[in-house]
N, C-alpha and C positions, 0 to 999 in steps of 0.2 A: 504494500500500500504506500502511494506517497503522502510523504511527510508533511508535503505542499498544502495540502487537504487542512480546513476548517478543523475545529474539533469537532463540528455538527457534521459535516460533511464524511469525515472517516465514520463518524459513530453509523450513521445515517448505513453503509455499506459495510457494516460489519456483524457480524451470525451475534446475537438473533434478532440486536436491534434492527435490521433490515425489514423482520418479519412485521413490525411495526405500523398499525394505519400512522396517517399523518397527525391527526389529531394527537395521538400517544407523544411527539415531540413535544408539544408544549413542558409537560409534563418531565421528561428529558433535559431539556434544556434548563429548568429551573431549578432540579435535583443535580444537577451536575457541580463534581469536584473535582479540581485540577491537584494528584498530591507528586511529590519526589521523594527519592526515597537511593539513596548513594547505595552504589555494590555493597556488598555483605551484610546491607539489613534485611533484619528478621521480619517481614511482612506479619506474619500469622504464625501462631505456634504450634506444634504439635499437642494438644491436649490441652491447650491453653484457652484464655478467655474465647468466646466466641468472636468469629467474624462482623462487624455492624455494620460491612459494606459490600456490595460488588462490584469488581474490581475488573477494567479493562484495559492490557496494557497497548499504551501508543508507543513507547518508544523503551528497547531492552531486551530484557529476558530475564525469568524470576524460573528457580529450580524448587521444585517438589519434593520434598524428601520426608522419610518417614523413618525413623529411627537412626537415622544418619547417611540411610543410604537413600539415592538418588529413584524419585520413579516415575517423573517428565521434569521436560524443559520447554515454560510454555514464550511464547515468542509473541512478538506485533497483533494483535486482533483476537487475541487470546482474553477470558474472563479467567477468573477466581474468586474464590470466600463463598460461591455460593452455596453448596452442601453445608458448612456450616450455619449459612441464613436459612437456608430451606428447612433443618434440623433444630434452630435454634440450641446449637452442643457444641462442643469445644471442635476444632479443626482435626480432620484426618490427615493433616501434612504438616511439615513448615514450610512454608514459602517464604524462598529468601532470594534478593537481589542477588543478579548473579554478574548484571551490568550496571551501571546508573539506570532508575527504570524513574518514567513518566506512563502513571497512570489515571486513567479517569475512572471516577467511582462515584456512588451513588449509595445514599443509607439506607437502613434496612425499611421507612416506607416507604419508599418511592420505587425499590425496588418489587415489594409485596403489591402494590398499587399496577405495576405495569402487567403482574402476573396477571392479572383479570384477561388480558389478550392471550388467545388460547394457541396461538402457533409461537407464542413466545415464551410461553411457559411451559410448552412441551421440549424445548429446546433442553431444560435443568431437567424435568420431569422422566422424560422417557430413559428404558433401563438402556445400556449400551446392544442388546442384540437388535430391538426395535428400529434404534436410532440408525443402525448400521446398515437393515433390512428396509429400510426408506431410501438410505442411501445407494442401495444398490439398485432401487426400481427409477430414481433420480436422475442419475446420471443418462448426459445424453445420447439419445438416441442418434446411430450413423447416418445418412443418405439412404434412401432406397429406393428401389421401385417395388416395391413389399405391397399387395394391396390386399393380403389379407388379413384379417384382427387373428394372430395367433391363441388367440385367450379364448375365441367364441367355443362353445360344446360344438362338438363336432356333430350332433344328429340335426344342426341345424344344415347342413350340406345333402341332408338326405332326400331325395327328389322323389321317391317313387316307394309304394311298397314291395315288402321283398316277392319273391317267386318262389316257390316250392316245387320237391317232385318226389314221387314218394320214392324210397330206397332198394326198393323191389324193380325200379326202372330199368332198361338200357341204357347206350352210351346215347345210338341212334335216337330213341326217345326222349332224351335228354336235349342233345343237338336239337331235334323239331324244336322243343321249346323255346330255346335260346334265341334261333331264328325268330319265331314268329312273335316274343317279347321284344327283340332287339337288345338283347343284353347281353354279358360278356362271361356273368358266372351265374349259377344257378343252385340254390338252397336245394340240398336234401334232409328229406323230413330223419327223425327219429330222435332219442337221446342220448349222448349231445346230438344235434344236427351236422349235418357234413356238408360239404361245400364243394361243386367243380367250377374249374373258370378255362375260359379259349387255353389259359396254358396248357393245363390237365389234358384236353382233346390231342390240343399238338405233341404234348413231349411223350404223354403217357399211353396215349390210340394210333397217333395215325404214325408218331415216330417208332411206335413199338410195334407197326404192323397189326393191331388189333380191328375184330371186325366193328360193325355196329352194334354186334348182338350180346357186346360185350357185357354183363352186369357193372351197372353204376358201383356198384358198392367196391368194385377192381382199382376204379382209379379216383374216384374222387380222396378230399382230405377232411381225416375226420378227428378229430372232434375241431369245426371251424375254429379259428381266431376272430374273437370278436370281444368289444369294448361296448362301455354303456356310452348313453347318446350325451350324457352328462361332462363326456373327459375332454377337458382342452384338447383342440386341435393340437397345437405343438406338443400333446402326448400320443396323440393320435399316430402324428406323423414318428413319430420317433418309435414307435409300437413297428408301425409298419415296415419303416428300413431296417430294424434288429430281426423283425420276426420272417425279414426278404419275402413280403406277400404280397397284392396288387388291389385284391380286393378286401375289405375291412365292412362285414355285417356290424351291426348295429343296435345295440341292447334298450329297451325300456322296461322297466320292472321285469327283467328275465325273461320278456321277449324280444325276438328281433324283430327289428319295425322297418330294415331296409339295408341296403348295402352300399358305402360308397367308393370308387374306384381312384386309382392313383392317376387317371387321367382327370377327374373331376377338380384334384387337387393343384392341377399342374395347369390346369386352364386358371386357376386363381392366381398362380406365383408361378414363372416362368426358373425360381433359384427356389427350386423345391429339394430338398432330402430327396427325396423319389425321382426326380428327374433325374440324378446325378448316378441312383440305384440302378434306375433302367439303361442309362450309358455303362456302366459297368457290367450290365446283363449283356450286350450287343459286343461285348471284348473279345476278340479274339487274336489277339493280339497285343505282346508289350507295350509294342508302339501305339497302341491304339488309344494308351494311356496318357499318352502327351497332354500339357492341358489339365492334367484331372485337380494338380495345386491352385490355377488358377479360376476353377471352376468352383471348388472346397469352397475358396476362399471367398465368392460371391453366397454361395448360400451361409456361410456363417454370420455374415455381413445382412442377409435378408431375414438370417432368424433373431437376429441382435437387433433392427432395428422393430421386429414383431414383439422385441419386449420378452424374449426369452432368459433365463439367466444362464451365468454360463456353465453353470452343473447340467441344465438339461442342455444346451449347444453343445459341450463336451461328449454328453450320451450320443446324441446325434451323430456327430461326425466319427466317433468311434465304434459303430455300428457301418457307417460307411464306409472306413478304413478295413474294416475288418471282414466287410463284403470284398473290399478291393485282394486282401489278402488269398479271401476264398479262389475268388479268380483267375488270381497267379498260381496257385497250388494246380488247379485243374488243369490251367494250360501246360505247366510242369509235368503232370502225370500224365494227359494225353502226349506229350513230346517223350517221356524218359519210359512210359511204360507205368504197371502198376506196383507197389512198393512194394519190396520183397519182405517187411513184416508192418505191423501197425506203428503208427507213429501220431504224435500230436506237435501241431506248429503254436507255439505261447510267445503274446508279447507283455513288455513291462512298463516301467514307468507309467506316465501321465495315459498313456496307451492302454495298457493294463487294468488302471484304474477308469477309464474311461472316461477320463477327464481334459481330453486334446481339443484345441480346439482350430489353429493354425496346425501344419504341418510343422512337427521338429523333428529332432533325427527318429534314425530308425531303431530300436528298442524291439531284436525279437530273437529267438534260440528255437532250436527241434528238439524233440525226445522221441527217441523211436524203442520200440520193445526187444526186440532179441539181436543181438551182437554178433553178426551174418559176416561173412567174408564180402558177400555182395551188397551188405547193407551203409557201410559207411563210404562207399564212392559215391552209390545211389543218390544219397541224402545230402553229400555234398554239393551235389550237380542241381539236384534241388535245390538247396539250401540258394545256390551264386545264381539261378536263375528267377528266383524272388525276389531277392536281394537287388538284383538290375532293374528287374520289372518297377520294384519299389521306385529308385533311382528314377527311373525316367519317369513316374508316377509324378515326383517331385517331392520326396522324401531324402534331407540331405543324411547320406553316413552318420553314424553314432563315431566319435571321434575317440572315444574309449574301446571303440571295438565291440562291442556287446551288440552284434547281429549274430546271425545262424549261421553265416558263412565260419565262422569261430567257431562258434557255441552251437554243434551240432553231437548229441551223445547218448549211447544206451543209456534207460531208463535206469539200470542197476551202478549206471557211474553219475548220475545226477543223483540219486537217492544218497551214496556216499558223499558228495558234496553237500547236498545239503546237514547229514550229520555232520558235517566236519566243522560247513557256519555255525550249527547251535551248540557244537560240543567246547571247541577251542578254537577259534576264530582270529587272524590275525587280524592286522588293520586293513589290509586289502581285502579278506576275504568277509570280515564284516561290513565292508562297502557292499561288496554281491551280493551282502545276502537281504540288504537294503534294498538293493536292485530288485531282484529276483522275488522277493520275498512278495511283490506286488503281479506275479505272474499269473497270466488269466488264458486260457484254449482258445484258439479261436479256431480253428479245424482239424480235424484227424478223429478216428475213433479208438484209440489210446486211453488207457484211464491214469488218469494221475492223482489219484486218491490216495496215492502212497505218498507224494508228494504235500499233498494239503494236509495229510496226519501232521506230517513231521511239522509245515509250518504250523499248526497249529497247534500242536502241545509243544512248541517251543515256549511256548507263553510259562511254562510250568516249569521253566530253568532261569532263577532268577539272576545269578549272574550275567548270563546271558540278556535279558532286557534291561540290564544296569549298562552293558555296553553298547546295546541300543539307545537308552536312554542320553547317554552320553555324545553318543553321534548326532541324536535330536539336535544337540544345545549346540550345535559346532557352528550353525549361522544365527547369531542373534538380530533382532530387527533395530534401526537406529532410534537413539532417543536424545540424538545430540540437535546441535544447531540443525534446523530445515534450511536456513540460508546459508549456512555453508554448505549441505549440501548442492541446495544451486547453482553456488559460483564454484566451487571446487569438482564435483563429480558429476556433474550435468543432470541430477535427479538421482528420486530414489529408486532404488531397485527391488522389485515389490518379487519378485522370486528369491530373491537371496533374504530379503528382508524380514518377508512375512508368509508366501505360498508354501516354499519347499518347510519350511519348520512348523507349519500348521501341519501340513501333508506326515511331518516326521514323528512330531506329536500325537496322530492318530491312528497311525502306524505301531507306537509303541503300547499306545493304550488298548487298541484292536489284539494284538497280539496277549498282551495282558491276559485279557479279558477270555482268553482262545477263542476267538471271532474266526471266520473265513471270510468276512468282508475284504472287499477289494477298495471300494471307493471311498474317500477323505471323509463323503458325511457320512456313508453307512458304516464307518471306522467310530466314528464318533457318537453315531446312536450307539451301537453296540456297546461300546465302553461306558453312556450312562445306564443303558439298562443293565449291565453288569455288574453296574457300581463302583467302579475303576475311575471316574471322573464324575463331578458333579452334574447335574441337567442344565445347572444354569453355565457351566463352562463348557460342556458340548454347544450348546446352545448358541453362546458368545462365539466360541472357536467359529463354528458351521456357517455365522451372519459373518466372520471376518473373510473365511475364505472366499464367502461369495462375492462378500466387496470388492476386494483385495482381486479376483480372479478377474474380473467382469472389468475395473478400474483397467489391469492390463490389456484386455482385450480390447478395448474402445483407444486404446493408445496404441496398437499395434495395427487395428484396421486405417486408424489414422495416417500412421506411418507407410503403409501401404497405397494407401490415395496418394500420398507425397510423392512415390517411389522411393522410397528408402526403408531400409532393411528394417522389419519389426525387431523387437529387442524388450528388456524385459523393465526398463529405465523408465519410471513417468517424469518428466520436467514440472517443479512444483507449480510453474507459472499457468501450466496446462490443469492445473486445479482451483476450486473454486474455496473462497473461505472455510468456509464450510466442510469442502470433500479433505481439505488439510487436515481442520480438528478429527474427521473422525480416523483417518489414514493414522495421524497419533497415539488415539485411542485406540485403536487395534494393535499399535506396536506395544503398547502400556501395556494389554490385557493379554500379548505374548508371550511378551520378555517373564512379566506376574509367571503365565502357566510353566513357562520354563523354568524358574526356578521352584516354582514347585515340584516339578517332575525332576529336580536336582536333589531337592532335599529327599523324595519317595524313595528313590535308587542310591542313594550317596555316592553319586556319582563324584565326586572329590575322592573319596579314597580311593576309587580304582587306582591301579597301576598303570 
């Protein structure tokens, strides 16, 4: 803010006096104190008399600190004292000048007096996950040509009611119908109902040489997928690319009232999930792949400015990657042949978790079952032929190496690794297992349930999550100057700061708890239902990441319209008063959970 500015004038653009009708200045203006206050005085004390003012600073920096140790540094446009005026009790900090500070403040009625305006009293009022959870629906929205409301129920797209046939039918019989409804899939009656659609006729009748007289019940899909008429569309859609389907019935009080098509979807939003499905369906070819980054990266773009957050944008696109994957395996196996034992293709990271939502590197390894003479060239030939396909997809290399083309190995020498991460674990091999530990199938019919044992009664060797817990803490998020960060490191870095140490924290308490969850918030239900973290700190955690994640992603589609490389840095200027205090308070309510999960594990004694 400049310094230039009135005192009316800064107050006038500063959270939450902004939220203020006009009239509320009078009022402002006539409560208003100008105080000073030299470096290293004690503003407020820890336990001390109560606060009789709130306090906004114009010019400084004053440090919060609670039993001597440090736990913000609040800066330019910043308040304090109020939870003590709100409480009328002694302060939960000392605030103490940390520069010469110039502050304006205001006594305890004029402060109480303004409370009557209700978007400014929410400002003190509301708990930090609410506050966070506004902020992440706030924040704006990109460019689009998005014209559909991703929020509406999706039974509102449903045009017709459904068609039935009973299940004792033909294919032939079937087909009459279709034709002379005009429609593409056709409801078979029974419980559950089953469903055929044009695919079914093509891939599973006419490609497999069947006659007419074939019985329905041969090829259609039964028990249909189908969703209530009540579910957001952008659940809808995201149902539909996971579960790789076209047609999607349509439930009211447990019956279906009609079907909607992925063509229906696609006449709505030209940067549909589904569009991008059906080009993946038509691959036959690597190359055919070209494009699919810059394609991604419009529908992310069109479900972000649908007001999506980016846990479900995340789901999305990693359902689509994961379709992309399937694709490559098949073109693989039709070129090498079929695999001479079973195997399963697993990726990790953000991937894994299915929380991607730009292309980053590539994050994935094979596990095949029996230890063939013929099985590990096989697999390798696979493995480098995905691995390209990926590439040209527009997936850049994992620069640590952790693709398949490596990481390709019988199931009974992964089982060994992973005893050897939870038994005795160097510092390199408990990074892997940090890695891997977030590993999810995406194809192959391989079972790796020996694999999810081990991860999950790892949780039940506590050394072992002490040294977890320890790697947790290895990125703290900043709580220093914001404006040195601007002139010094061009912004803050919200992955190193605050994503990957939420992700690591959930991680440990998931495993705790002996969860099989994969993803950051289902890491964190699981650990309050378990009891391993409080509800109101999963809670805070699950409102931070989303802030935190969604904040990155509106600054990397940004950076993309520029043409220049996304990255993980937001520049503070590109934030608004407001998005600063809470990007703060989320690093507050970080660093807080970190050191609590320091004291849990004691982590200082380890060696």
């Amino acid at each position: 803010m400049e310094n230039a500015l009135t005192p009316l004038e800064f107050i006038r653009q500063t959270p939450p006096f902004d939220r203020l009708p006009p009239k509320a200045f009078a009022a402002v203006e006539r409560g208003l104190e100008v105080s000073f206050f030299p470096k290293g005085t004690r503003v407020l004390a820890y336990e001390g008399p109560p606060s009789q003012h709130l306090y906004l600073i114009r010019k400084g920096a004053a440090r919060l600190l609670r039993e001597g140790r440090e736990v913000l540094l609040l800066e330019e446009g910043e308040c304090f004292g109020y939870p003590s005026l709100l409480a009328q009790d002694a302060p939960s900090f000392d605030v103490v000048a940390e520069e010469d500070l110039l502050v304006y403040r205001w006594e305890q009625k004029v402060f109480r007096g303004l409370l009557a305006y209700p978007e400014f009293a929410q400002f003190f009022s509301q708990g930090l996950a609410e506050r966070l959870r506004l902020a992440s629906r706030a924040l704006n929205h990109v460019p689009s040509t998005l014209s559909l409301d991703l929020s509406m129920p999706v039974g509102k797209l449903v045009s017709r009611p459904p068609v039935f046939v009973a299940r004792s039918a033909s294919i032939g019989q079937a087909a009459q119908i279709m034709r002379q409804e005009r429609i593409s899939s056709l409801l078979v009656e029974g419980e559950p109902p089953g469903i055929l659609t044009d695919r079914d006729l093509r891939n599973r009748v006419l490609a497999e040489g069947r006659g007419p007289e074939t019985p329905l019940a041969e090829v259609m899909s039964a028990p249909a997928k189908t969703l209530s008429a009540e579910t957001p569309l952008f659940e809808a859609l995201a149902f539909m690319v996971s579960q790789g389907i076209h047609h999607l019935p349509v439930t009211q009080d447990g019956r279906i009232v009609g079907v909607i098509t992925d063509t229906v979807l696609m006449r709505q939003q030209t940067r549909s999930p589904l569009y991008l499905l059906r080009r993946l369906e038509r691959t036959r070819n690597p190359a055919d792949l070209r494009g699919y980054r810059e394609e991604l990266t419009g529908v992310v773009e069109s479900l972000m400015a649908g007001g999506l957050g980016a846990p479900a944008i995340g789901r999305s696109v990693s359902s689509l990657n994961d379709q992309l994957v399937r694709v490559l395996l098949e073109l693989a196996e039709n070129r090498l042949g079929a695999p001479p034992t079973p195997y399963a293709w697993i990726v990790f990271g953000s991937e894994g978790r299915m929380e991607q939502t730009l292309l980053t590197d590539q994050d994935n390894a094979l596990i095949y079952q029996d230890d063939l003479p013929e099985a590990r060239p096989y697999f390798a030939h696979l493995a480098d032929f995905v691995v390209q396909g990926l590439l040209q997809a527009g997936f850049p290399p994992c620069p640590g190496g952790y693709m398949a083309t490596r990481w390709h190995k019988p199931l009974t020498e992964w089982e060994r690794l992973f005893d050897r991460w939870i038994q005795q674990p160097s510092p390199q091999e408990l990074l892997e297992a940090q890695i891997f530990f977030d590993f999810r199938p995406v194809r192959g019919n391989l079972s790796l349930q020996s694999l999810e044992q081990l991860v999950t009664h790892s949780g039940q060797r506590r050394i072992f999550l002490a040294q977890m817990a320890r790697s947790a803490l290895q990125f703290r998020p900043p709580l220093g100057f914001f404006r040195r960060i601007r002139e010094e490191e061009g912004g803050v870095d919200l992955k190193k700061g605050g994503i990957a140490p939420i992700v690591s924290l959930a991680r440990v308490y998931a495993l705790e708890a002996q969860s099989p969850a994969r993803g950051t918030l289902e890491r964190l239900e699981a650990a309050a239902r378990a009891g391993k973290l409080s509800a109101e700190g999963a809670e805070n955690l699950a409102e931070a990441f989303n802030f935190l994640t969604r904040l990155r992603l509106r600054e990397q589609l940004g950076a993309l319209r520029r043409r220049e490389a996304p990255g993980n840095k937001v520049p503070l200027e590109a934030l608004s008063a407001l998005e600063r205090r809470h990007l703060k308070e989320a690093f507050v309510l970080l660093r807080e959970l970190q050191e609590a999960l320091g004291q849990r594990f004691q982590t200082d004694l380890l060696g």
